[in-house]
Every structure is written in structure tokens, then in C-alpha cells.
C-alpha positions in Angstrom: 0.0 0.0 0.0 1.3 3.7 -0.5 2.1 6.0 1.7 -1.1 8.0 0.4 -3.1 5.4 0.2 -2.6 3.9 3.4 -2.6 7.8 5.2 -6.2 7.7 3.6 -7.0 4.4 4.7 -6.0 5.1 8.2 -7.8 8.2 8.2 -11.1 7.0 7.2 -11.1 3.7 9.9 -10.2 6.5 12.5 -13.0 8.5 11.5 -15.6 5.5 11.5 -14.1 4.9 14.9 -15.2 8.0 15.6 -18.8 7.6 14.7 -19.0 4.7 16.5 -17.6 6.0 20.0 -19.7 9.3 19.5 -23.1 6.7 18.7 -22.5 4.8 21.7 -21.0 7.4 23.9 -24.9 9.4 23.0 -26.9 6.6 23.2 -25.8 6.2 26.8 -26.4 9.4 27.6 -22.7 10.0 28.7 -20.7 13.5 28.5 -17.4 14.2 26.8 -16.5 15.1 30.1 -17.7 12.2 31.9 -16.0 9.9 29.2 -12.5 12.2 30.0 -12.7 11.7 33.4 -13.4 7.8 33.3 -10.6 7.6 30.7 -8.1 9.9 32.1 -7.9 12.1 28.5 -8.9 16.0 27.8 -12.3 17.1 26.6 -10.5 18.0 23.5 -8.5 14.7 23.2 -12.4 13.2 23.3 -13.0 15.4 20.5 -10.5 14.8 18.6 -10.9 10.8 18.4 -14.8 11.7 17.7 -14.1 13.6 15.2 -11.2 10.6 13.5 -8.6 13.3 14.0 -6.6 10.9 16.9 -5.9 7.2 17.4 -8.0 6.2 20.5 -5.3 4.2 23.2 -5.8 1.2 24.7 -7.0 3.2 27.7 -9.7 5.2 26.2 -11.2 1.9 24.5 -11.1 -0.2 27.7 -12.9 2.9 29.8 -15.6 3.6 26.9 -15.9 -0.1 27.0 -17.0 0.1 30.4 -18.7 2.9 30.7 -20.5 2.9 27.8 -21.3 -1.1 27.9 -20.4 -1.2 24.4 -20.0 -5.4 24.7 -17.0 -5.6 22.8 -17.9 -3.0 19.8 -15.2 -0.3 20.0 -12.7 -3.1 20.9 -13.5 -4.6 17.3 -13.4 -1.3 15.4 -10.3 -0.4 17.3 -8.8 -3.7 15.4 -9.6 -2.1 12.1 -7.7 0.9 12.4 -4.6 1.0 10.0 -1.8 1.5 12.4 1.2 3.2 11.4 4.2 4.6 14.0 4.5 7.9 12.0 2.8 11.3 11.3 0.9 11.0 7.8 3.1 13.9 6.4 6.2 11.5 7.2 4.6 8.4 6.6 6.5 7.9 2.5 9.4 9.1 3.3 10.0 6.7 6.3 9.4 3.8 4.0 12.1 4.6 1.8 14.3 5.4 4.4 14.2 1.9 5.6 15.0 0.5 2.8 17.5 2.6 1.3 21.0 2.2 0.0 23.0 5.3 1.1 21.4 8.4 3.3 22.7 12.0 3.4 21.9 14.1 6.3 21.7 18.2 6.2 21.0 19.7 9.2 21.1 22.9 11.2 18.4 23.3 14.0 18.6 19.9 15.9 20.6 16.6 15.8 19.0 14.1 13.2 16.2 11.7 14.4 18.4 9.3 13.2 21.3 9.9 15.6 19.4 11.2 18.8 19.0 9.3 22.1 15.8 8.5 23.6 16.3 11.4 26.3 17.2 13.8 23.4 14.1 12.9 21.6 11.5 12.9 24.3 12.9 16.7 25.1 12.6 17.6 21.3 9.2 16.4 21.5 8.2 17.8 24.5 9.4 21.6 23.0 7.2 21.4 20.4 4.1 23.9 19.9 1.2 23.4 20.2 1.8 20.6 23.1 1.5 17.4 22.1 -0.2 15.1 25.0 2.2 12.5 26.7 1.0 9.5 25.2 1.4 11.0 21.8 5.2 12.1 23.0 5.5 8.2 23.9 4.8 7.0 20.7 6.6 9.2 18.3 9.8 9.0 20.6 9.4 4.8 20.2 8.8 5.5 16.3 12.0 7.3 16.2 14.0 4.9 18.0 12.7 2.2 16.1 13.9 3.9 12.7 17.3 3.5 13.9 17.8 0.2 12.9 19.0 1.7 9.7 22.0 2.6 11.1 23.2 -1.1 12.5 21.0 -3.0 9.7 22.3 -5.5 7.3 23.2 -4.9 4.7 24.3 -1.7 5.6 23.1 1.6 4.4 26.2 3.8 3.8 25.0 7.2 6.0 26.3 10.6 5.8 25.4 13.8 7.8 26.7 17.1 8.2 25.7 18.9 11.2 25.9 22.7 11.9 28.3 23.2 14.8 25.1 24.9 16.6 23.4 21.5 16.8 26.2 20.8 19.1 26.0 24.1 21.3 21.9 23.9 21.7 21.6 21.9 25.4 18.1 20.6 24.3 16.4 18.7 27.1 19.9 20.2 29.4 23.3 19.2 30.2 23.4 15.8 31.2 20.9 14.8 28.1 23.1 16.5 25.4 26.3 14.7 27.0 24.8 11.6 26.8 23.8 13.1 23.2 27.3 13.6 22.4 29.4 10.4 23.5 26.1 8.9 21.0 27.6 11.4 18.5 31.2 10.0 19.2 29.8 6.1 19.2 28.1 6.4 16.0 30.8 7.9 14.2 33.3 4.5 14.9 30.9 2.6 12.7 32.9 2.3 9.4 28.7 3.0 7.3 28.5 6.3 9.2 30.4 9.6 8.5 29.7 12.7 10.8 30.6 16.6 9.8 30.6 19.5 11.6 30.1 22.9 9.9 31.9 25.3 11.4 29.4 28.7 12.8 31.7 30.6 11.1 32.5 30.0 7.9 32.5 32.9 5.2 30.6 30.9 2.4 27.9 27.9 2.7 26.3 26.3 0.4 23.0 24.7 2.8 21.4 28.4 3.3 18.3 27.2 2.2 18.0 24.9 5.1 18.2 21.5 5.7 17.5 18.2 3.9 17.8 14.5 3.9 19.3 12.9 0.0 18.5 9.5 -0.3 19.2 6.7 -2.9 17.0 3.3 -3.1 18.6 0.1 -3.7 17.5 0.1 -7.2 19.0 3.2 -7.7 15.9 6.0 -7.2 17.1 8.8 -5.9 15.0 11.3 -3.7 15.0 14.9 -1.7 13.1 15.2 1.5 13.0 18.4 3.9 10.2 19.8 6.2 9.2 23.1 7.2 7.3 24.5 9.7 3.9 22.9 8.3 4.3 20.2 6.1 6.8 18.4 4.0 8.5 18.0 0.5 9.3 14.6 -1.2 11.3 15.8 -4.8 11.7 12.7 -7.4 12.5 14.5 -10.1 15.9 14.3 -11.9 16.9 17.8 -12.0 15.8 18.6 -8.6 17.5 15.8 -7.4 20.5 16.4 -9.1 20.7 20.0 -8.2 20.3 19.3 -4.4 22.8 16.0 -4.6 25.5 18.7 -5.9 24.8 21.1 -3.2 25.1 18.5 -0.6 28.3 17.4 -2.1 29.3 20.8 -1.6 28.1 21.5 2.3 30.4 17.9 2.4 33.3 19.9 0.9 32.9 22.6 3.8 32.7 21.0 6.3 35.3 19.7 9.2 36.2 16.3 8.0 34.8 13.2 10.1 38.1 13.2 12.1 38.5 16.5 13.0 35.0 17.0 13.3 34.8 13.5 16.3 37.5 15.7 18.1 35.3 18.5 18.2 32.7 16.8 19.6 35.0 14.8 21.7 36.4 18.9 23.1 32.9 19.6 23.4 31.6 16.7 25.3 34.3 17.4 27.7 33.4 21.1 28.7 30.3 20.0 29.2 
């Protein structure tokens, strides 16, 4: 199934859920707000899997179960929904990560998913507006990690990343998380399928203005652009583009510290820390 497909898909189960859990909830003459106190959610989390915007958890099914005596209904539309670990917006581009050959990394706000520790992620996730609920935080944090089988898989997917030096210097989630981050940094760069460059704050010329992005190559030879912005993201197939954005990432490569010199900055870093 596509990525689009199976967004739609999931989207349309979740909204039937919905229905259902909105019927029942009505029928037994039971509140939002009752329902969100028996189930330990928000009003507007109650809303929201009404409405198919949300995945219902375990928890809300088991105390609309109960509360609604719904003998076993939502239980077996919960079954139906297509699951999937990632936002929809993410959804293709996570497939052909997992697959792919060889991986280039641009960026220059935070560390990569790819490369981040569970502590790191949980505090990127947990800075992001608007607030998304704890159980949400749970699940994109275990996504994450999960994606990083890339990096020890076999066979191996030859990885690349440059990082701006300021990725270092930003103490997301504080100083004992972003040395944990760092000796991570230091580990992943001894694996002879990962290289890791720093680009130095000041340099005069730079050729990744335009922000970051990942460069990816299938294993039948597709190559592909990704790169997110503040509400959506950008999947580019098409030659040109491609090429055009492999050659600037060769470039930002060209830049940048090499891998050694760029471990012992990390390595300096880690230890003022």
C-alpha cells in the first residue's frame, strides 16, 4: 500500500471509529466530560478521536468499554484501524528510508532523528508547539528509535550527515541529556557506514542556506529529496531537482570539518560540558 493510500485508509477507519464511539457514547447518555474523566484524557483529546482526528489508546477503549457497555464493539473497530508509527506527512518518506542504499543528512536546527537518544528525543518532543499530550510524545519517541535500525542494519546503508556546529552548542532537554547526546555522536561515528561533519558557525561561504534536507538513494537506484518546514513536508523525485540538491550536498560535504577532526570537536565539546 502507498504512503497516500494507506494515510487515507488510516484516516477513514479512524473516523468511523469516531462515529461509532460518539453513537455509543450518545446513546448512553454519557458526556465528553464524563467519558475524559473515566478515561483519564482531555475534553479536547475526546473530541478529537470523535471527530477521527486521533488514534483512540488502549486506555480510552477499555474505559468507553465500560462505561459505555459497548460489549466488545469499539474493541473490534479499534482492530480495524490502519496502524502506522508515523505522522501521515512523514509516513512515504520513512518507508524509503528503511530501505535505502545510502542516506545523506543536512542539518542545522537539531541533531537528526536518526542519531538522537531517547532522552534527546523525548525533550525535542516535549518543545514542540502546540503541546502534544504525553502518550502521543510516547509513541513518536518509540517510532524514532525504532527507525534507527538503519544505522546497524544488514546490509548496511552507507550514511552521511553534516551537522551545523550549533546543533552541538543547543543543550536541548539540558546538560546531562546533550552529553549523553554527544558520546552517542562520538559512538556512531566509529561505525565504518557512518560519516559525521561538523560545519563550522563561522565560515564565510555555505552552500546549505536554504535549510536543511535529507538525499537518499533506493537500492534500485531511485534517488530522492526530503526536507520539512514549519507545516508540512517535500518529497522531490524529479531528476533535475535531485540532481541539483545532490550537488549542493556534495558541496556542504566539501565545507565542512572532515569526520576526524569534526569526532574531536565533539569529543572537546563533550568534555566542557
Amino acid at each position: 500500500m502507498s504512503g497516500d493510500r494507506q494515510a487515507q485508509s488510516r484516516s477513514a477507519t479512524m473516523r468511523m471509529f469516531g462515529v461509532l464511539l460518539q453513537g455509543l457514547r450518545r446513546r448512553a447518555g454519557v458526556s465528553r466530560e464524563q467519558l475524559a474523566e473515566a478515561a483519564r484524557y482531555s475534553v479536547d483529546l475526546i473530541c478529537s478521536v470523535e471527530q477521527g482526528r486521533r488514534r483512540p489508546s488502549a486506555q480510552l477503549i477499555e474505559a468507553a468499554e465500560e462505561l459505555l457497555d459497548a460489549g466488545g464493539l469499539l474493541r473490534d473497530a479499534a482492530r480495524h484501524i490502519v496502524q502506522s508509527k508515523f505522522p501521515d506527512w512523514f509516513e512515504e518518506y520513512a518507508r524509503y528510508e528503511a530501505e535505502c542504499a545510502s542516506l545523506g543528512i543536512y542539518q542545522n536546527h537539531v541533531l537528526p532523528g536518526l542519531f538522537q537518544t531517547e532522552e534527546y528525543a523525548l525533550a525535542v518532543f516535549r518543545s514542540g508547539r502546540p503541546v502534544l499530550d504525553d502518550e502521543e510524545i510516547e509513541e513518536r519517541s518509540l517510532a524514532r528509535m525504532e527507525r534507527q535500525q538503519l544505522l546497524t542494519r544488514t546490509p548496511s546503508a552507507m550514511i552521511s550527515a553534516v551537522l551545523e556546529q550549533v546543533t552541538l552548542e543547543r543543550w536541548i532537554g539540558g546538560k546531562e541529556v546533550m552529553r549523553g547526546q554527544l558520546r552517542r555522536l562520538i559512538e556512531l561515528s566509529e561505525l565504518r557506514n557512518i560519516d559525521i561533519q561538523v560545519m563550522p558557525t563561522r565560515r564565510e561561504t555555505h552552500a546549505g542556506l536554504a535549510g536543511p534536507m535529507y538525499v537518499l538513494e533506493s537500492r534500485d537506484h531511485q534517488r530522492i529529496v526530503y526536507f520539512e518546514g514549519q507545516k508540512g513536508s517535500v518529497m522531490l523525485s524529479d531528476p533535475k531537482d535531485v540532481s541539483d540538491l545532490n550537488l549542493r550536498y556534495a558541496i556542504l560535504r566539501s565545507q565542512a570539518l572532515t569526520p576526524e577532526d569534526s569526532v574531536s570537536l565533539i569529543e572537546k565539546m563533550r568534555g566542557e560540558l
